[in-house]
C-alpha positions as CSV (number, residue, x, y, z in Angstrom):
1,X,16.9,5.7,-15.7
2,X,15.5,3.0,-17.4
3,X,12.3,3.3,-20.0
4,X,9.3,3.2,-18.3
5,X,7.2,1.2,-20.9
6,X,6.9,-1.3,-17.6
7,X,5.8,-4.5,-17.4
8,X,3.5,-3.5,-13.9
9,X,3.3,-5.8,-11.2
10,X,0.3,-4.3,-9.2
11,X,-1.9,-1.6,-8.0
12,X,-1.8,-0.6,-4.5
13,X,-1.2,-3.9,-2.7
14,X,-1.9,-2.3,0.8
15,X,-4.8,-1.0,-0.4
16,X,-6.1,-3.9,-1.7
17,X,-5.3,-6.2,0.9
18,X,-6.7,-3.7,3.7
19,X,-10.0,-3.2,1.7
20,X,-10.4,-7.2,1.1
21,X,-9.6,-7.6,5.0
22,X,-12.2,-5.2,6.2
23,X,-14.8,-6.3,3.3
24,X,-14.2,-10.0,4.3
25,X,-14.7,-9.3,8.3
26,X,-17.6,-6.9,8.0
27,X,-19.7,-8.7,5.2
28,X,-20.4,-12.1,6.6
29,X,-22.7,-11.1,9.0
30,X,-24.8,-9.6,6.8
31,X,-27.7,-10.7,4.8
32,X,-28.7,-8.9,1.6
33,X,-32.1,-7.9,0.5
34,X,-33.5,-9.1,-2.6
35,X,-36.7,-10.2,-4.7
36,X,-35.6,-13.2,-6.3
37,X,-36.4,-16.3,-4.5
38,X,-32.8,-18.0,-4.5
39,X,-31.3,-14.5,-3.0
40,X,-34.7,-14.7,-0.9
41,X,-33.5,-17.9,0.5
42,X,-30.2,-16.8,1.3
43,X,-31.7,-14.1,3.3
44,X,-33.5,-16.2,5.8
45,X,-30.5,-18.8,6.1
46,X,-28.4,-15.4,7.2
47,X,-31.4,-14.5,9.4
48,X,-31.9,-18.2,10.9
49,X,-28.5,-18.4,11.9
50,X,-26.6,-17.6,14.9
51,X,-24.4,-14.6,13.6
52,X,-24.7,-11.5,15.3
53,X,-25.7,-8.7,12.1
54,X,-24.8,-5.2,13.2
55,X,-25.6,-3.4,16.4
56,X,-27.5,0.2,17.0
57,X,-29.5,2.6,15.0
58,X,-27.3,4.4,12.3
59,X,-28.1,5.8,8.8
60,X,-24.7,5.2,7.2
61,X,-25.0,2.3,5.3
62,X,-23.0,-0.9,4.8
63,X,-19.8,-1.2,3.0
64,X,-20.3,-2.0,-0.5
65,X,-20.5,-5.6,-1.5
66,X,-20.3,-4.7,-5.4
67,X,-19.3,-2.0,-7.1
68,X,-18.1,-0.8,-10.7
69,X,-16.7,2.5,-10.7
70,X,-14.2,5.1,-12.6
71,X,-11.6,6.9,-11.7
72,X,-9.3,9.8,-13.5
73,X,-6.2,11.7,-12.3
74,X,-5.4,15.0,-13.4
75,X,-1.8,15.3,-15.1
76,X,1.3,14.7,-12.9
77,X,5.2,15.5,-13.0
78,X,7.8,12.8,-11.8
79,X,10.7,15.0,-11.4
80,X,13.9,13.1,-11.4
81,X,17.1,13.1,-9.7
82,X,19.1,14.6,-12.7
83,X,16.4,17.2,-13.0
84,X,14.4,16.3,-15.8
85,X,11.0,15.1,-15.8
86,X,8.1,12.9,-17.3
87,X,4.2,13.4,-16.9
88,X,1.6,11.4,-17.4
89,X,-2.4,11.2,-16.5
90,X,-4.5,7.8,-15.5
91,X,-7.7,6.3,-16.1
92,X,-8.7,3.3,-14.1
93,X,-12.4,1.2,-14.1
94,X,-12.8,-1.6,-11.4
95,X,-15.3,-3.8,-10.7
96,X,-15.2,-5.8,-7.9
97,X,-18.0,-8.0,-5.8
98,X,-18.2,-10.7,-2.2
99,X,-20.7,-12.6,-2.1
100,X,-20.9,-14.4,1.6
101,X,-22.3,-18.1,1.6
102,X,-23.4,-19.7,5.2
103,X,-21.9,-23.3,5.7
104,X,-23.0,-23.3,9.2
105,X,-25.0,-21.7,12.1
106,X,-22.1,-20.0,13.0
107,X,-19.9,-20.0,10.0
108,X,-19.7,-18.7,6.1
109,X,-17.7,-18.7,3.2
110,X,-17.0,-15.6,1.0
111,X,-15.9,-15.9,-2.6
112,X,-15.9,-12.9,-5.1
113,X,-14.0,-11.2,-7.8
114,X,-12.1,-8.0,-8.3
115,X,-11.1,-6.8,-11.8
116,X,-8.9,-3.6,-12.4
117,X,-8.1,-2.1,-15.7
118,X,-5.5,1.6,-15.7
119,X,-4.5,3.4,-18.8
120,X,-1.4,5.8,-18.3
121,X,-1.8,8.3,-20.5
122,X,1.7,9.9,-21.5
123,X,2.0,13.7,-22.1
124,X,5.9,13.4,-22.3
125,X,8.2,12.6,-25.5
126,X,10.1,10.5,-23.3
127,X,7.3,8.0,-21.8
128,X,5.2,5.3,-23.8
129,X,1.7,5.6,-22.8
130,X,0.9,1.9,-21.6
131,X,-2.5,-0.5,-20.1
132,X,-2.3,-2.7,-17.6
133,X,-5.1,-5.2,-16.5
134,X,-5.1,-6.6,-13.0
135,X,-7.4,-9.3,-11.7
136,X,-7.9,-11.3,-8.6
137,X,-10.2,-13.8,-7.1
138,X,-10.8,-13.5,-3.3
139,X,-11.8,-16.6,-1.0
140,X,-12.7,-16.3,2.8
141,X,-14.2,-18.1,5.9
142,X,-15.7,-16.0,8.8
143,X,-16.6,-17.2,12.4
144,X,-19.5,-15.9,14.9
145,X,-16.7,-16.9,18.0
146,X,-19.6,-15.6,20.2
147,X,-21.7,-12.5,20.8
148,X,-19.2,-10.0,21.0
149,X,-15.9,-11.6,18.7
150,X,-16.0,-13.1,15.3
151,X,-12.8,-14.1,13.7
152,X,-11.9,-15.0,9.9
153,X,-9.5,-15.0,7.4
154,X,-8.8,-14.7,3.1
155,X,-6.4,-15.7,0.6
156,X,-6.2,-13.9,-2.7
157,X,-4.1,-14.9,-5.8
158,X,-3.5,-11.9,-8.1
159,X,-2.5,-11.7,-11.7
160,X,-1.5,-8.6,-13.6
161,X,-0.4,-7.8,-17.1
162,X,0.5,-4.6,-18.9
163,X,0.9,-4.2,-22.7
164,X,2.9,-6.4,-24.2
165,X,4.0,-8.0,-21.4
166,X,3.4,-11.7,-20.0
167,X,1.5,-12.3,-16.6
168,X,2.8,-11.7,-12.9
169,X,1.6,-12.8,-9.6
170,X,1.3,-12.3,-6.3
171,X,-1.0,-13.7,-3.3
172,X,-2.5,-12.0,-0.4
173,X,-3.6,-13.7,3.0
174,X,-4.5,-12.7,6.2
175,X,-6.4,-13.4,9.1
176,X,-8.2,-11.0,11.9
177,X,-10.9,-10.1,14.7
178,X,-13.9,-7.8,15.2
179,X,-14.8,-7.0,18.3
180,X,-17.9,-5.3,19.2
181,X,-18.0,-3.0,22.3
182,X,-21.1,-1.5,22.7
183,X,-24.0,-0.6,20.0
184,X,-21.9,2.3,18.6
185,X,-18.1,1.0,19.3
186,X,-16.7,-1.8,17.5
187,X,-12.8,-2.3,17.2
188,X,-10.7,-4.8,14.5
189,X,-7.5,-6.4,14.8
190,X,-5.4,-8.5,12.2
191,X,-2.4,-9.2,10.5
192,X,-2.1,-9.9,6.4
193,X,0.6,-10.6,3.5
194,X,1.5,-10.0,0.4
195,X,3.6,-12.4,-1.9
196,X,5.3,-11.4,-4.8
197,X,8.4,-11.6,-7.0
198,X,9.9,-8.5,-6.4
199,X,9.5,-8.5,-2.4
200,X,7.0,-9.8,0.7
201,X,4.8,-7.3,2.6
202,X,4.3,-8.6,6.6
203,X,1.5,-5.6,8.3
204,X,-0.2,-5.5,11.1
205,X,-3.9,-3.7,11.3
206,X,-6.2,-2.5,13.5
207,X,-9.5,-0.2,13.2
208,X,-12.8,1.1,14.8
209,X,-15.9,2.5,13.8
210,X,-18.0,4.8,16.4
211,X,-21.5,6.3,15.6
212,X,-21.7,9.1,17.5
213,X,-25.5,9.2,16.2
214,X,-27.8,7.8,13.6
215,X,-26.2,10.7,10.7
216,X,-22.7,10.9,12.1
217,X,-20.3,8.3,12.5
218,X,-16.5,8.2,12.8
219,X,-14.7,5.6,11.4
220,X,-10.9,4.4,11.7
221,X,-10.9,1.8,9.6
222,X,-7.2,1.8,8.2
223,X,-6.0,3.3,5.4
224,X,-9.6,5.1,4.8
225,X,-10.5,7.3,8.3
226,X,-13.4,9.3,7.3
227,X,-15.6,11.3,8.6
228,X,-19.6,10.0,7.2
229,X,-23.0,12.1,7.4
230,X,-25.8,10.1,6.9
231,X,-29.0,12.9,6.7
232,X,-30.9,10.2,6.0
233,X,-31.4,6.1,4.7
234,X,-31.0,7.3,1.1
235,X,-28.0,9.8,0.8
236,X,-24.5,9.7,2.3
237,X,-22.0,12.1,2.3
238,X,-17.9,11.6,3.1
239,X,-14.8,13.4,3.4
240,X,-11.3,11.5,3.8
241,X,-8.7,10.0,3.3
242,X,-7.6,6.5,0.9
243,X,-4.4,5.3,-0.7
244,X,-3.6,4.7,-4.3
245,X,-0.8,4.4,-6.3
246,X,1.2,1.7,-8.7
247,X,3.9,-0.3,-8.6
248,X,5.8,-2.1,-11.7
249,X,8.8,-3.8,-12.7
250,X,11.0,-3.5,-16.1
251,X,13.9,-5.0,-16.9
252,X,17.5,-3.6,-17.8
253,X,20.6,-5.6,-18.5
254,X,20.3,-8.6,-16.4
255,X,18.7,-6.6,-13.2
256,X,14.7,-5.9,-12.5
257,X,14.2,-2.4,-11.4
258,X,10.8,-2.3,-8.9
259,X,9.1,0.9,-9.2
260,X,6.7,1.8,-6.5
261,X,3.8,4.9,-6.8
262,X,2.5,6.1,-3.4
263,X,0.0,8.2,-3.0
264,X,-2.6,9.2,-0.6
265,X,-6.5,10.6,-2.6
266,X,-8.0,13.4,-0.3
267,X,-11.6,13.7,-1.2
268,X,-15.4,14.5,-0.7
269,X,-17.6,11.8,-2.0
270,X,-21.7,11.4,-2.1
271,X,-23.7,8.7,-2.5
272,X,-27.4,8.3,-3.7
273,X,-29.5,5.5,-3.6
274,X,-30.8,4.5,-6.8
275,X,-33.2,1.7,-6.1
276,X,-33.0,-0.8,-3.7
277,X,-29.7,-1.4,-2.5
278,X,-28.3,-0.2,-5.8
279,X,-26.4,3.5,-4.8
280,X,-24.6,5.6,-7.2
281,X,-21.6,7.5,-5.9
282,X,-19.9,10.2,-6.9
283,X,-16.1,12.2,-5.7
284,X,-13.8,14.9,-6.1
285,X,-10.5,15.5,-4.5
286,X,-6.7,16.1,-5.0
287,X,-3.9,13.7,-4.5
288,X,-1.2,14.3,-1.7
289,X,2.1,12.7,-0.2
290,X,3.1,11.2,-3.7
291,X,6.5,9.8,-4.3
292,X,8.1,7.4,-6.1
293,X,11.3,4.9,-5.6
294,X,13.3,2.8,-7.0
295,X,14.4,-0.4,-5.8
296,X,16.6,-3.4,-7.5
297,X,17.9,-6.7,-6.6
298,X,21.1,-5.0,-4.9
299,X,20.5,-1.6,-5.4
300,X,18.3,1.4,-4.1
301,X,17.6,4.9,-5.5
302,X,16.7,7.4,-3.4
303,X,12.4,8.9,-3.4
304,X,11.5,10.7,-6.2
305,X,9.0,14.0,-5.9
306,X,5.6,13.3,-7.7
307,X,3.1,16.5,-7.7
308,X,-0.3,16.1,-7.0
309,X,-3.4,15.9,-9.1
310,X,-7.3,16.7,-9.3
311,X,-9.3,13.5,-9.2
312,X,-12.6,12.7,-10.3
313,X,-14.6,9.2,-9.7
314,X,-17.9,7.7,-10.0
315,X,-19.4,4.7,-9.5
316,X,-22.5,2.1,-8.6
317,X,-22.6,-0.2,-6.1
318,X,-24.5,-2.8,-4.4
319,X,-24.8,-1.7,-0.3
320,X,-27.2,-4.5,1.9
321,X,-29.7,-3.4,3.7
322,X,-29.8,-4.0,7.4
């Protein structure tokens, strides 16, 4: 098995692209409160126009439109085929924002940023301890079709590089629907991809949201179902389910070896808000369903067994008021 002092392509591309689908389609219609008077402005342009904002009476509030948050994993074993092993532990801070612009009555633009930065912290003889730093710019366009569909879609070139190593890329694209059923019941629809150099990712997705009241709403939003309680407009509370994970490339002899981390975070968050739409956010959990492959340019290797881990996170982000 090769050294894996990688040079890492990226960070949990279905994650990502998922996320940035659902953050593109849900955002849009949504003004943001705010003092100054530019952010004022945009306000009333969102109000003035002829996209539908959200529907019903619910405490859970929006999806973040920025955050910057931190993440650490507990130590985990890689235990290979030949029986030995290597273990490491990881630190991540993100930071990541959209910012929707309205072009037209029934159209906007959405431009942002998303910045990732991982140390993998080495607690085996036989592993270099390594950095990478990930960053990607986002651009979307979003449709009020009428008063039940909106359509859109995004494009995302990403660029990573780990220590010592020169830049990689990829892009991610995709395009989708929301439709909104009734004041608690909306469903989405799409289909995304991911380019890179070491393969192309084609997926399908779908989702729904349901409030089953103004504290308690269900949502299937793929890959995070949770379950939300909202007691009231200032606190939030969630337990579920999102992806993580890693995947790299290094080089041995003339062949690229991919390595791909998977791994689902099982966890109990809550979230305060601090002032305004400002929220801080807090969560605790364990990783599960980890496992690692290797794949080459004609080769394959079969899963490897990863344990699980403790996790720990926090965070602040920026949630619009409705």
């Amino acid at each position: 098995m090769p050294s894996l002092s990688p040079s890492l392509q990226s960070v949990t591309r279905t994650l990502r692209a998922q996320h940035l689908c659902t953050l593109t389609l849900l955002t849009a219609s949504l003004p943001v409160q705010a003092d100054p008077a530019f952010m004022q402005r945009w306000v009333e342009q969102f109000a003035d126009s002829e996209i539908v904002f959200q529907r019903g009476s619910t405490n859970v509030p929006f999806q973040p439109l920025a955050f910057v948050d931190a993440t650490h994993y507990g130590e985990s074993t890689l235990e290979r085929a030949d029986g030995s092993s290597v273990s490491a532990r990881q630190t991540t801070l993100s930071q990541g924002a959209v910012l929707p612009f309205l072009m037209s009555p029934r159209d906007a633009l959405l431009v942002g940023d998303w910045v990732s930065w991982s140390h993998f912290d080495s607690t085996s003889s036989n592993l270099d301890s390594f950095d990478v730093l990930s960053v990607g710019v986002p651009v979307g366009w979003f449709r009020q079709v009428n008063d039940r569909w909106q359509a859109g879609g995004f494009v995302m070139p990403l660029g990573h590089k780990a220590s010592g190593e020169h830049w990689s890329w990829e892009t991610m694209t995709g395009g989708f629907a929301r439709y909104v059923q009734n004041d608690r019941l909306w469903w989405a629809f799409g289909l995304y991809a991911d380019f890179s150099p070491g393969d192309n990712l084609y997926l399908p997705y779908v989702g729904a949201s349901y409030a089953l009241n103004e504290r308690w709403t269900l949502s299937a939003v793929m890959p995070w179902p949770a379950v939300l309680y909202a007691p009231d407009s200032h606190t939030l509370y969630r337990l579920g389910v999102s992806p993580s994970g890693a995947s790299w490339s290094t080089k041995t002899g003339t062949s690229d070896i991919q390595y791909e981390l998977d791994t689902w975070d099982f966890g109990f968050s809550a979230a305060r808000r601090l002032q305004g739409n400002l929220w801080l956010e807090g969560e605790v959990g364990v990783t599960g369903l980890t496992g690692m492959s290797l794949r080459g340019s004609d080769w394959e290797e079969p899963d490897f067994d990863v344990s699980n881990s403790p996790y720990i996170s926090i965070g602040i982000n920026f949630r619009p008021s409705l």
